[in-house]
VEXTIPA-435901 format. One record per residue: x, y, z of N, C-alpha, C in turn. Coordinates in nm, 4 decimals. Atoms other than C-alpha are relative to their C-alpha. Layout:
N
{node {X Y Z} {X Y Z} {X Y Z}}
...
# end
This chain:
213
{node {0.1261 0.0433 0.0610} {1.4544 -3.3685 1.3112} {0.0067 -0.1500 -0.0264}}
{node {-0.0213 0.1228 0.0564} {1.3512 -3.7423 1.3014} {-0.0464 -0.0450 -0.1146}}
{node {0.0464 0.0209 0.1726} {1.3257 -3.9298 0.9874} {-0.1328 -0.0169 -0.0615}}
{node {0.0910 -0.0109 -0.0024} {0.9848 -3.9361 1.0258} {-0.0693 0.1310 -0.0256}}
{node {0.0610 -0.1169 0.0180} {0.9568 -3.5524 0.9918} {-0.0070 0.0550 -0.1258}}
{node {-0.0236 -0.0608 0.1172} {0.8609 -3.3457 0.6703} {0.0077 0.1571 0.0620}}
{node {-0.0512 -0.1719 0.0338} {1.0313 -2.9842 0.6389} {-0.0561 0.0600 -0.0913}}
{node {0.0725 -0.1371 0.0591} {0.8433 -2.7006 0.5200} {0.0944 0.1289 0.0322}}
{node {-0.0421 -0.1396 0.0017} {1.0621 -2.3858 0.4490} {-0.0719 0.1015 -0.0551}}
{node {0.1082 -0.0524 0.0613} {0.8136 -2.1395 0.4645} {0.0613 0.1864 0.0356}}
{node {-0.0827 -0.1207 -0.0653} {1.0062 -1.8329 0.5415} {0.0180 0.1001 -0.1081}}
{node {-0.0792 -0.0807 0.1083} {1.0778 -1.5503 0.3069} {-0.2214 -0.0086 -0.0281}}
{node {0.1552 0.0212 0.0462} {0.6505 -1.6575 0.2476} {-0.0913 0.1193 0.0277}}
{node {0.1082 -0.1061 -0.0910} {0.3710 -1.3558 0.2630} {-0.1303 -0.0991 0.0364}}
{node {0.1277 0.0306 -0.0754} {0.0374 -1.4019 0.4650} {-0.0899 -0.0269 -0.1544}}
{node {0.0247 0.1080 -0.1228} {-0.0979 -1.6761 0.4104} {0.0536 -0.1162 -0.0225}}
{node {-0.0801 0.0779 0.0496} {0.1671 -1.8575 0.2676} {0.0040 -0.1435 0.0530}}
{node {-0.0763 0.0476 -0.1156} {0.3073 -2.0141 0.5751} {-0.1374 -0.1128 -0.0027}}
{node {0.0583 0.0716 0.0046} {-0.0246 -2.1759 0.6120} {-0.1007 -0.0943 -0.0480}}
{node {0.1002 0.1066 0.1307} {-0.1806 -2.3100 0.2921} {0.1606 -0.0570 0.0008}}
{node {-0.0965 0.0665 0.0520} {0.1739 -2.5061 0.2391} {-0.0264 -0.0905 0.1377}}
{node {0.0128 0.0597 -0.1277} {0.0959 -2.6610 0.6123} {-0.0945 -0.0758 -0.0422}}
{node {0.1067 0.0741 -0.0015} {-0.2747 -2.7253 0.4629} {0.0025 -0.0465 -0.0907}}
{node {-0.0383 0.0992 0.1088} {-0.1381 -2.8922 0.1694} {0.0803 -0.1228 0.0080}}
{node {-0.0604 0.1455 -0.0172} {0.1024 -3.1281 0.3478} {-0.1092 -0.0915 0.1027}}
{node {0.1046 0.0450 -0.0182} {-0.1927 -3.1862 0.5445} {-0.0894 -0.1273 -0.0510}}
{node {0.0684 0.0871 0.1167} {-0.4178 -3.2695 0.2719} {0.0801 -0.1257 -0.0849}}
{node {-0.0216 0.0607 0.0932} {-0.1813 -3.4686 0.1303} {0.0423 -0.1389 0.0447}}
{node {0.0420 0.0810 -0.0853} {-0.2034 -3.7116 0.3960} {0.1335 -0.0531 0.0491}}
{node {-0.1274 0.0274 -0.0431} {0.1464 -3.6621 0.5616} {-0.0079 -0.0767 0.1960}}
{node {0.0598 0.0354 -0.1332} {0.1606 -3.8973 0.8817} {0.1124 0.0112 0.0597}}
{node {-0.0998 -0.0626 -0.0796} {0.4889 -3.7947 1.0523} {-0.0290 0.1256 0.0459}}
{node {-0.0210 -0.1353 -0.0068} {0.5946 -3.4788 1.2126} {0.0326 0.0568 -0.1079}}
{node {0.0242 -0.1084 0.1770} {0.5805 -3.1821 0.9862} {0.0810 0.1027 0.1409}}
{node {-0.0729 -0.0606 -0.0559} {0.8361 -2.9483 1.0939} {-0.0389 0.1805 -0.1339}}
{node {0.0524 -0.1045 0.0939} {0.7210 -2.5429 0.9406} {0.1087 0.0840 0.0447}}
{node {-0.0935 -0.1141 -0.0389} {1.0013 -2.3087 0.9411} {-0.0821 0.1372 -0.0769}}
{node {0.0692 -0.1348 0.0246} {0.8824 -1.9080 0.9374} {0.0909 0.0656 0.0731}}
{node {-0.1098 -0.1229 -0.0885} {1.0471 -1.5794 1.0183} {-0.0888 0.1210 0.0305}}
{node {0.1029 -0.0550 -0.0822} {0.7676 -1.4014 1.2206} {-0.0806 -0.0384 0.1002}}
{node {0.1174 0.0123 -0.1220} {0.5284 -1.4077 1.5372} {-0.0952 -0.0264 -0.0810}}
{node {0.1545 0.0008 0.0640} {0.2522 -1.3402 1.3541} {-0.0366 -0.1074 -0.1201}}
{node {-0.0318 0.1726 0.1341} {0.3444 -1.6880 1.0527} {-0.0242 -0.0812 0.0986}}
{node {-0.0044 0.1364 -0.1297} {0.4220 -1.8694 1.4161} {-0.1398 -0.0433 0.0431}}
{node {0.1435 0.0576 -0.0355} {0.0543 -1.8055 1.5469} {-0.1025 -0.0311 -0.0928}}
{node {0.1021 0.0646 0.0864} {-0.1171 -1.8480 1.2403} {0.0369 -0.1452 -0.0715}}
{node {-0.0173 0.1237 -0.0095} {0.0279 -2.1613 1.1929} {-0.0625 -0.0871 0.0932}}
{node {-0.0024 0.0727 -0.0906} {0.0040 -2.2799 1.5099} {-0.1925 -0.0266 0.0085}}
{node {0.1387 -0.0053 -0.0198} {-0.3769 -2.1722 1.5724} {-0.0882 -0.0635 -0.1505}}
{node {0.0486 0.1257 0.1263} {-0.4186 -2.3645 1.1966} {-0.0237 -0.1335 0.0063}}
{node {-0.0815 0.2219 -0.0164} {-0.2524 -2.6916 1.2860} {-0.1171 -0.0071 0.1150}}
{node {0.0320 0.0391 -0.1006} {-0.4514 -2.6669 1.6057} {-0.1851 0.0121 -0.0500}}
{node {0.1457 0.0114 0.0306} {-0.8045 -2.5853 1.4380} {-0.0156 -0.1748 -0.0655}}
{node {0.0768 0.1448 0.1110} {-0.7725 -2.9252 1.1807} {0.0718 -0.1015 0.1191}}
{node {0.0115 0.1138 -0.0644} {-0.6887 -3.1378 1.5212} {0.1310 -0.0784 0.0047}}
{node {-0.1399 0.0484 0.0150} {-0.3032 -3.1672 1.4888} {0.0524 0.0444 0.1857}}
{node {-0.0938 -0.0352 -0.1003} {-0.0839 -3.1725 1.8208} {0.1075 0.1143 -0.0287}}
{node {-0.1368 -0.0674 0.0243} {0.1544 -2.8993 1.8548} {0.1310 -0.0281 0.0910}}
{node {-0.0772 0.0050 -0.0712} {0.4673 -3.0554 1.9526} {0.0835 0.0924 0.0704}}
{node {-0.0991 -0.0802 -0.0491} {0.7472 -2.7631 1.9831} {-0.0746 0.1086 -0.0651}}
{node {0.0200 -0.0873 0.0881} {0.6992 -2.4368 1.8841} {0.1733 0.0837 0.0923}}
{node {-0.1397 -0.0731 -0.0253} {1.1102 -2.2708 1.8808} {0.0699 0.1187 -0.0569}}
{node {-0.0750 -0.0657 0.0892} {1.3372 -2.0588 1.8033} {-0.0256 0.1713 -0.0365}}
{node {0.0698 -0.1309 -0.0488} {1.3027 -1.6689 1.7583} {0.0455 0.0379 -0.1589}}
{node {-0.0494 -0.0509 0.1190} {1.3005 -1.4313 1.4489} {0.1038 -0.0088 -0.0594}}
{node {0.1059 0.0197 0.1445} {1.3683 -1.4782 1.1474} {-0.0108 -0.1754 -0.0131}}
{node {-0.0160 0.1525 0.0176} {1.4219 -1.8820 1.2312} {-0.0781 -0.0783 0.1101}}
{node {0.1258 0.0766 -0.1045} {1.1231 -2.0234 1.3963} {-0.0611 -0.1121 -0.0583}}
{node {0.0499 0.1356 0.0303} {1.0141 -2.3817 1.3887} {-0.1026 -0.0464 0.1007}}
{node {0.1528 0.1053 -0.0606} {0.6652 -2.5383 1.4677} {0.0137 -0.0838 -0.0436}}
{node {-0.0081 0.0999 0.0044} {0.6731 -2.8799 1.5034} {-0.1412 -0.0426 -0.0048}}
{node {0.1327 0.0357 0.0338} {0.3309 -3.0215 1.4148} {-0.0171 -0.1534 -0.0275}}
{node {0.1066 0.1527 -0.0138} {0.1762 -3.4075 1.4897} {-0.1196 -0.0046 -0.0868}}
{node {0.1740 0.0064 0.0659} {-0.1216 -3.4335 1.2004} {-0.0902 -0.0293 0.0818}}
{node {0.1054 0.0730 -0.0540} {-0.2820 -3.6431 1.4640} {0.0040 0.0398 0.1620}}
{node {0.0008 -0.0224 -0.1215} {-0.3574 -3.5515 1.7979} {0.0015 -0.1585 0.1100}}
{node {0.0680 0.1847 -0.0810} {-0.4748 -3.9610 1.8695} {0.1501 -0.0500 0.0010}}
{node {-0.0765 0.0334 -0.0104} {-0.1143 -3.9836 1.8028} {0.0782 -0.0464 0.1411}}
{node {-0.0759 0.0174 -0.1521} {-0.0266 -3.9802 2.1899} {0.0692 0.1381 0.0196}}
{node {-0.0956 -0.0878 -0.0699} {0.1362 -3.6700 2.1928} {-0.0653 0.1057 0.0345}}
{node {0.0548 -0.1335 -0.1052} {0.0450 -3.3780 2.4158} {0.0219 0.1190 -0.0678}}
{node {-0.0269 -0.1261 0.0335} {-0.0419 -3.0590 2.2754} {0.0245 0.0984 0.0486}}
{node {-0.0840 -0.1314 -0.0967} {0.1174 -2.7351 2.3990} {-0.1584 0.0581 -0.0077}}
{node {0.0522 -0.1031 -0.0107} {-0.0977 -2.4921 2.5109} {-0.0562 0.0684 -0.0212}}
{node {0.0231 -0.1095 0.1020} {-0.3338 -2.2378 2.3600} {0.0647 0.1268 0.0422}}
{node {-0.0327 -0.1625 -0.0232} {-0.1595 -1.9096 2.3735} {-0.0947 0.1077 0.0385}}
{node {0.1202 -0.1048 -0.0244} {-0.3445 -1.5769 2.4822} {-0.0656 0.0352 -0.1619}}
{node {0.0661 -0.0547 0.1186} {-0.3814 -1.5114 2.0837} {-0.1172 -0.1713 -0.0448}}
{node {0.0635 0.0737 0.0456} {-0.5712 -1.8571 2.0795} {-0.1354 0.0204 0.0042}}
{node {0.1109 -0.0101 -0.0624} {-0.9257 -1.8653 2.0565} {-0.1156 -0.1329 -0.0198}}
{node {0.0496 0.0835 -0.0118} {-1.1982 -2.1454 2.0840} {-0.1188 0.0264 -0.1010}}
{node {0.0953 -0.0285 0.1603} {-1.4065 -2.1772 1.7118} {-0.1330 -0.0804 0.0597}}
{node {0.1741 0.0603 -0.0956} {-1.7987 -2.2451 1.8302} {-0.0381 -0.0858 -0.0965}}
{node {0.0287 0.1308 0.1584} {-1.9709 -2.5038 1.6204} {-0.0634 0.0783 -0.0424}}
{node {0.0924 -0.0457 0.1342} {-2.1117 -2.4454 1.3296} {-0.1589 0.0044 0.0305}}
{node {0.1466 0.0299 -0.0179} {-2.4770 -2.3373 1.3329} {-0.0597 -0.0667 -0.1612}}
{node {0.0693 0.0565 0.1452} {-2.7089 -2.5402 1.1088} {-0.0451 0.1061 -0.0405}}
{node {0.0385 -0.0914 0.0766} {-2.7569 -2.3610 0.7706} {-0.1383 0.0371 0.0626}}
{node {0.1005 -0.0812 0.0373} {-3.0377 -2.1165 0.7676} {-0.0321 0.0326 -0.1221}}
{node {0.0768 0.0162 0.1720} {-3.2755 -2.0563 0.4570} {0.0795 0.1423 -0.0668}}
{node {-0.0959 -0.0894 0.0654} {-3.0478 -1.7180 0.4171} {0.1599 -0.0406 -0.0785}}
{node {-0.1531 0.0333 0.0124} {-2.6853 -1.9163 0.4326} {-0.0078 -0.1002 -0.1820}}
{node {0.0642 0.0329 0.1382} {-2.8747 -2.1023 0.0991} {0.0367 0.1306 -0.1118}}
{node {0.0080 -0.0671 0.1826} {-2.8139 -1.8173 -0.1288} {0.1720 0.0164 -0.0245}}
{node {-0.1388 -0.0196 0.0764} {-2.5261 -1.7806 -0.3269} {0.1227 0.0854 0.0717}}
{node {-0.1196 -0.0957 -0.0883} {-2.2016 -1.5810 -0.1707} {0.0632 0.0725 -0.1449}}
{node {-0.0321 -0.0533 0.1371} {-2.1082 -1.3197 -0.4163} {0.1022 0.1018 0.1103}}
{node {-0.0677 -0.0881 -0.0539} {-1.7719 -1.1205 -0.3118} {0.0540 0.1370 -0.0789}}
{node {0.0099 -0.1388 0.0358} {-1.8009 -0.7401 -0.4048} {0.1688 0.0920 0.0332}}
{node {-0.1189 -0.0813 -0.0141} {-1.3981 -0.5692 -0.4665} {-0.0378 0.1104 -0.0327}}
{node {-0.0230 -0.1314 0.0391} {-1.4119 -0.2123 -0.4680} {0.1344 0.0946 -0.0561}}
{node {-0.2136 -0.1172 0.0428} {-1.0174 -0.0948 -0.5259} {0.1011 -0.1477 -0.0053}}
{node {-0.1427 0.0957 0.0427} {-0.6986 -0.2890 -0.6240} {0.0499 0.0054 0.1161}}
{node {-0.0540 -0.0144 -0.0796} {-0.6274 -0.2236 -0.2818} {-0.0768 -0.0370 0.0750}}
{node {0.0362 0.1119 -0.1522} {-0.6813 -0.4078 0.0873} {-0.0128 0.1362 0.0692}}
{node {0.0247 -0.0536 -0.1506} {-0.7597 -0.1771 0.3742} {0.0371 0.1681 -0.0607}}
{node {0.0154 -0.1153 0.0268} {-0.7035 0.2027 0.3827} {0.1262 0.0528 0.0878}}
{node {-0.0895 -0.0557 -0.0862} {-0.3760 0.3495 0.4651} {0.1224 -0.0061 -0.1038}}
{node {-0.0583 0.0347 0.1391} {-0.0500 0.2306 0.2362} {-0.0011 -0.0510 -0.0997}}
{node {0.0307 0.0255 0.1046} {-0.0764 0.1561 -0.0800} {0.0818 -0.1316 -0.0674}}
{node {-0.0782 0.1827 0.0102} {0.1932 -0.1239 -0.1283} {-0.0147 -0.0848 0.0922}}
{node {0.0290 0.0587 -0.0337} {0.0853 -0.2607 0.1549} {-0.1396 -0.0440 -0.0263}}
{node {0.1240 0.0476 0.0561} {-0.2788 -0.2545 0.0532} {0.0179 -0.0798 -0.1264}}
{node {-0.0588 0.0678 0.1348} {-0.1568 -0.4389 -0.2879} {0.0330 -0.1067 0.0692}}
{node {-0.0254 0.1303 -0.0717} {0.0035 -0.7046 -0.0769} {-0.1626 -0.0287 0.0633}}
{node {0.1216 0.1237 -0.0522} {-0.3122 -0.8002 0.0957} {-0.0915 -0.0099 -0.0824}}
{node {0.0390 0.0348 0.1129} {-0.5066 -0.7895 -0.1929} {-0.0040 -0.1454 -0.0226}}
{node {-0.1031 0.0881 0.0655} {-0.3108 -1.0170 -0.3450} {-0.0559 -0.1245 0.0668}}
{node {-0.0168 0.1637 -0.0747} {-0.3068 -1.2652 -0.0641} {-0.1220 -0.0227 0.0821}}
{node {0.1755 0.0378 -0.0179} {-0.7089 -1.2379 -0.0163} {0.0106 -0.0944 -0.1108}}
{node {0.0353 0.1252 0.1205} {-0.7535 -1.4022 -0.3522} {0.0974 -0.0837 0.0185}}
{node {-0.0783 0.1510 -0.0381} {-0.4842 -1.6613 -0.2844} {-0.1064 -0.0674 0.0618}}
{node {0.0574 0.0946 -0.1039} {-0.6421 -1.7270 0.0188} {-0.1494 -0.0761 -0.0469}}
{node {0.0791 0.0258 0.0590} {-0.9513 -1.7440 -0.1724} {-0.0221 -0.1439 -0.0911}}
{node {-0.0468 0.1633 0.1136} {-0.8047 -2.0201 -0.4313} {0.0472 -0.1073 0.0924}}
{node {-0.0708 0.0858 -0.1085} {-0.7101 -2.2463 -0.1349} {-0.0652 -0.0262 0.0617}}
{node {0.1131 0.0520 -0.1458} {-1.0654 -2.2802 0.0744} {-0.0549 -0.0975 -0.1099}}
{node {0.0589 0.1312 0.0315} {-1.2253 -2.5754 0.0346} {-0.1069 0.0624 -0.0924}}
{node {0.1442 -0.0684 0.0914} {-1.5761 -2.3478 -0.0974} {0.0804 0.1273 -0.0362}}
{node {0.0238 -0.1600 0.1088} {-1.5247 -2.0759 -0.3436} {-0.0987 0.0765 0.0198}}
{node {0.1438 -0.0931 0.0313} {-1.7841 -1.7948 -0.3534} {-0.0493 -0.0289 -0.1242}}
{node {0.0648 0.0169 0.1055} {-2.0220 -1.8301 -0.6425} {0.0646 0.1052 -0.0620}}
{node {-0.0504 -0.1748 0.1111} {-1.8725 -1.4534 -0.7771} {0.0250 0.0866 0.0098}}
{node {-0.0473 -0.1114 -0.0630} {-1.6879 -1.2026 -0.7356} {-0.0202 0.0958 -0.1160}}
{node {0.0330 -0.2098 0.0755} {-1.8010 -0.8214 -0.8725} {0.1413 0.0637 0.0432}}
{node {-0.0491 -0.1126 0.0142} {-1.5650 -0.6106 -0.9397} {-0.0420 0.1060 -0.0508}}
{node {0.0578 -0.1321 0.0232} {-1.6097 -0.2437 -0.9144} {0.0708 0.1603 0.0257}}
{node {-0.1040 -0.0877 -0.0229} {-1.4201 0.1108 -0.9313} {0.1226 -0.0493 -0.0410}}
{node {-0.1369 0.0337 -0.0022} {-1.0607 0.0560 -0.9166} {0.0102 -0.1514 0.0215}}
{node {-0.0025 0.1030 -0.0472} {-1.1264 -0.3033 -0.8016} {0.0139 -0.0989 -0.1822}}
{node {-0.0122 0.0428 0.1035} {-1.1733 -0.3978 -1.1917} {0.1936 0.0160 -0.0854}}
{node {-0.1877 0.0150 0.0499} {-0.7318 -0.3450 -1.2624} {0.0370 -0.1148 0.0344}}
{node {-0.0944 0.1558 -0.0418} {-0.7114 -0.6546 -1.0755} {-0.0305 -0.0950 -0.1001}}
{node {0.0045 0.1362 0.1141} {-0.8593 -0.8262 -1.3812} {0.0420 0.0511 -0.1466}}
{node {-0.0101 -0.0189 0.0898} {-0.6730 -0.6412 -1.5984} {0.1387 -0.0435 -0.1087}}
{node {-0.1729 -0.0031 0.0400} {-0.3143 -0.6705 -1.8422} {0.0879 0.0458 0.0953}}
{node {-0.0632 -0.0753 -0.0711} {-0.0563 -0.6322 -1.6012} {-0.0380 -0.0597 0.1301}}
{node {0.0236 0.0106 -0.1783} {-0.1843 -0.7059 -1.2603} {0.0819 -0.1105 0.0576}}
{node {-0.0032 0.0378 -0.0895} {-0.0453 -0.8848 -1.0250} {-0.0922 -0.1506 0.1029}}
{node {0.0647 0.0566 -0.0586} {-0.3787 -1.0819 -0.9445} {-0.0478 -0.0894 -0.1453}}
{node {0.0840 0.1195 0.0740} {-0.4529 -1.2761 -1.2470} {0.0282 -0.1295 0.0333}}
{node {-0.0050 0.1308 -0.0082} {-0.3295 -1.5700 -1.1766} {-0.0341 -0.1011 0.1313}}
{node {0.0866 -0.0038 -0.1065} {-0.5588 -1.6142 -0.8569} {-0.0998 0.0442 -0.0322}}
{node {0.0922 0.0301 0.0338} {-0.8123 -1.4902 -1.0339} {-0.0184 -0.0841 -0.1437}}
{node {0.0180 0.1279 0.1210} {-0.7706 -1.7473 -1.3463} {-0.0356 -0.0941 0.0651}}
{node {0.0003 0.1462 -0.0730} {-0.7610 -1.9784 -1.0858} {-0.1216 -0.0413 0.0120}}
{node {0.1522 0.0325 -0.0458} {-1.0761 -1.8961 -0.9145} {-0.0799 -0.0424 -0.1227}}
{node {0.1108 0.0116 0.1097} {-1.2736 -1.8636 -1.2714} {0.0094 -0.1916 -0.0374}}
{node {-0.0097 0.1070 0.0672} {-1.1045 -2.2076 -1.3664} {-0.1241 -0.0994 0.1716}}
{node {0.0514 0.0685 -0.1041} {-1.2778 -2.3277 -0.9948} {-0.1217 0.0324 -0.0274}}
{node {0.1681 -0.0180 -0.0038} {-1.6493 -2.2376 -1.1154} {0.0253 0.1494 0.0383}}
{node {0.0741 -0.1105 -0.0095} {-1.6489 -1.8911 -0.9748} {0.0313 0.0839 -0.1303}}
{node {-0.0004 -0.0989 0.1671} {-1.7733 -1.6348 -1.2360} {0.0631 0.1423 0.0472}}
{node {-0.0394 -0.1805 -0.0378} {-1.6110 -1.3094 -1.2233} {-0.0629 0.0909 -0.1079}}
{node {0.0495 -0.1478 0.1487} {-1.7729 -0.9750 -1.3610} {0.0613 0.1271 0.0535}}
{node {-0.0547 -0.1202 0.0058} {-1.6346 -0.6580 -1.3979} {-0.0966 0.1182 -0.0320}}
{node {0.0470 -0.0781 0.0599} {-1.8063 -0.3406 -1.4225} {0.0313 0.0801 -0.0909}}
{node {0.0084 -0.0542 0.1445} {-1.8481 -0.2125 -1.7988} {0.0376 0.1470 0.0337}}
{node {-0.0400 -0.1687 0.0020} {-1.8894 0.1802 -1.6827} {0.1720 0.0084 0.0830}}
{node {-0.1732 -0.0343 -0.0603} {-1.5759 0.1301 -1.4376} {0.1333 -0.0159 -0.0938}}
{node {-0.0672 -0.0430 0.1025} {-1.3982 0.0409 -1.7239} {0.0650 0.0429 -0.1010}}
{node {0.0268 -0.0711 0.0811} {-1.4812 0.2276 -1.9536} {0.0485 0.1374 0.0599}}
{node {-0.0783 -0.0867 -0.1008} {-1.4094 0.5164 -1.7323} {0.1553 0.0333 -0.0177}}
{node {-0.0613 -0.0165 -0.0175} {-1.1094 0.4191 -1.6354} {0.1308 -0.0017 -0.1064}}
{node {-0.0920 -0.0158 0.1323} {-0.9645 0.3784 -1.9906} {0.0653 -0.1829 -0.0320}}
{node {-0.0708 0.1085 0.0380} {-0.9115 -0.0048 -1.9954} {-0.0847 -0.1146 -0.0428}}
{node {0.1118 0.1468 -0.0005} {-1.2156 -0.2066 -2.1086} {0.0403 -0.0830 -0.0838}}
{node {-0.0485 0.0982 0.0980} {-0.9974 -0.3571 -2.3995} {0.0988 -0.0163 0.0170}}
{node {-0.0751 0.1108 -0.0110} {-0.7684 -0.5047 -2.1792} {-0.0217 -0.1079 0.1492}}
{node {0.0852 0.1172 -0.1077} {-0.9948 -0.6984 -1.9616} {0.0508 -0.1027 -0.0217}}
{node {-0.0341 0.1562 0.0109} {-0.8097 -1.0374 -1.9109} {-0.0658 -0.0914 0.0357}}
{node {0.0414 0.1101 0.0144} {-1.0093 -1.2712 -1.7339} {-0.1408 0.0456 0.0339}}
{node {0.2270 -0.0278 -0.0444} {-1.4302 -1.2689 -1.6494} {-0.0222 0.0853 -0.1191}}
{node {0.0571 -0.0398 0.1001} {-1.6080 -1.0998 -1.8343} {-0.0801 0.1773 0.0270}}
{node {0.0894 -0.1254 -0.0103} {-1.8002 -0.7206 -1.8433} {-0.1236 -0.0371 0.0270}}
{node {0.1888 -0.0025 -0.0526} {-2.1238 -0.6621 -1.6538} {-0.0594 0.1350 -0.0207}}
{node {0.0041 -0.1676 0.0339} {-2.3103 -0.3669 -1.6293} {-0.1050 0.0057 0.1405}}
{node {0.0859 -0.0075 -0.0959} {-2.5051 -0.2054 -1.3596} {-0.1393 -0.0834 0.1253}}
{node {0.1281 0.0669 -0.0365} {-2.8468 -0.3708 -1.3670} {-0.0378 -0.1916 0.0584}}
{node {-0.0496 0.1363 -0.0319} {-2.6983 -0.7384 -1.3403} {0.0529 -0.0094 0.1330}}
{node {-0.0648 -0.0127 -0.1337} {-2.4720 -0.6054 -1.0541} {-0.0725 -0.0140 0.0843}}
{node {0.1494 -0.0494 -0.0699} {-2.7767 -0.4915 -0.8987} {-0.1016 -0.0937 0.0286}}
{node {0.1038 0.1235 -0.0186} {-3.0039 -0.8095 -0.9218} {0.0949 -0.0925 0.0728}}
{node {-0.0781 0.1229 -0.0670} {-2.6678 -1.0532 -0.8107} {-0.0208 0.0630 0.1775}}
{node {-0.0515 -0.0623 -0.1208} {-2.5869 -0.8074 -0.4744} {-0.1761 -0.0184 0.0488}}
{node {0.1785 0.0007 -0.0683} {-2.9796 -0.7922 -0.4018} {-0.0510 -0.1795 0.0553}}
{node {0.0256 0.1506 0.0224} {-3.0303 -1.1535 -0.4179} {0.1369 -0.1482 0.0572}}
{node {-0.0927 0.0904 -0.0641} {-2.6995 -1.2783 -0.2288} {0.0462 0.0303 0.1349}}
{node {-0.1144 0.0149 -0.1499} {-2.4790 -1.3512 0.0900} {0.1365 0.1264 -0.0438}}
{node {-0.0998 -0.0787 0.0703} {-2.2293 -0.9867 0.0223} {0.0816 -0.0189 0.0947}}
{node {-0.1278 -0.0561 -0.0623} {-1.8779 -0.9931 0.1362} {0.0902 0.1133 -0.0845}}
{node {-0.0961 -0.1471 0.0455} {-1.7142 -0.6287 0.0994} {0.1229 -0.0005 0.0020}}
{node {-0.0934 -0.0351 -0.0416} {-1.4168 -0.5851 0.0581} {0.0810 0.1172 -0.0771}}
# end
């Protein structure tokens, strides 16, 4: 590595570790090579297809499980030749100009403490590393509903408060549904946002941009 390069040990990191620590040396206006160590395929291409969306060269990409190094140019104007897109690459279309719909608010609707439908510690891990990913985009959603089981993630105990403290401290409002917690036996240990109730739920989701998850 020349002395010009910064090292990122991103290894041992869950999804999407590997590549908010890439979009932080990024941001932080590193002008050498950036060298990303990871111990997976799947860290390697989402790196790579990262570095290569914000306009970085990919010098090397080496090395095989669990010790893989992408070599990354911030600058493509740098002179150096980027490798390749891989078959997992794909080509991002431009942006269409807003529409009078993309204007309303983005409100993101959790249903369960859990990601996808199948294991349960793995659904917990992606959870998890939605709201990261969440605390790390440039735009926040205006608000995330919680609902069912989806209200534990804002509770004593979880796992997710401190991704969702984050978000609340970033402007978005979080609400929780009152009957779901009530229900479920924990409305007095709601940690962060606040209790909603039906009819509020009901006017935000009617009146916004919904992402389910």
């Amino acid at each position: 590595m020349n002395e010009s390069s910064k090292m990122i040990d991103a290894r041992g990191q869950a999804c999407p570790g590997p590549v908010i620590l890439l979009k932080k040396a990024l941001e932080a206006g590193e002008k050498g090579l950036i060298d990303i160590l990871v111990d997976n395929e799947a860290a390697r291409e989402n790196v790579t297809r990262f570095a290569s969306k914000k306009g970085c060269a990919i010098i090397a990409s080496t090395g095989a499980v669990p010790d893989i190094r992408v070599t990354v140019s911030p600058s493509s104007a740098s002179g150096a030749k980027p490798m390749e897109a891989g078959p997992s690459e794909t080509t991002v279309p431009a942006k269409a100009p807003a529409s009078r719909a993309d204007e309303r608010p983005l409100v993101v609707l959790i249903e369960s403490d859990r990601m996808g439908i199948g294991n349960d510690e793995l659904g917990a891990l992606l959870i998890r590393g939605f709201l990261y990913a969440l605390t790390e985009r440039d735009e926040q959603p205006d608000a995330i509903i919680l609902m069912n089981h989806g209200v534990l993630l804002a509770v004593e105990g979880s796992d997710s408060l401190e991704n969702l403290r984050r978000l609340v401290d970033l402007g978005v409002e979080l609400l929780a549904c009152g009957t779901c917690l009530e229900f479920l036996g924990v409305k007095n240990k709601l940690a962060v946002g606040r209790v909603s109730n039906m009819y509020e739920i009901a006017d935000r989701l009617s009146s916004a941009r919904v992402l389910s998850v």
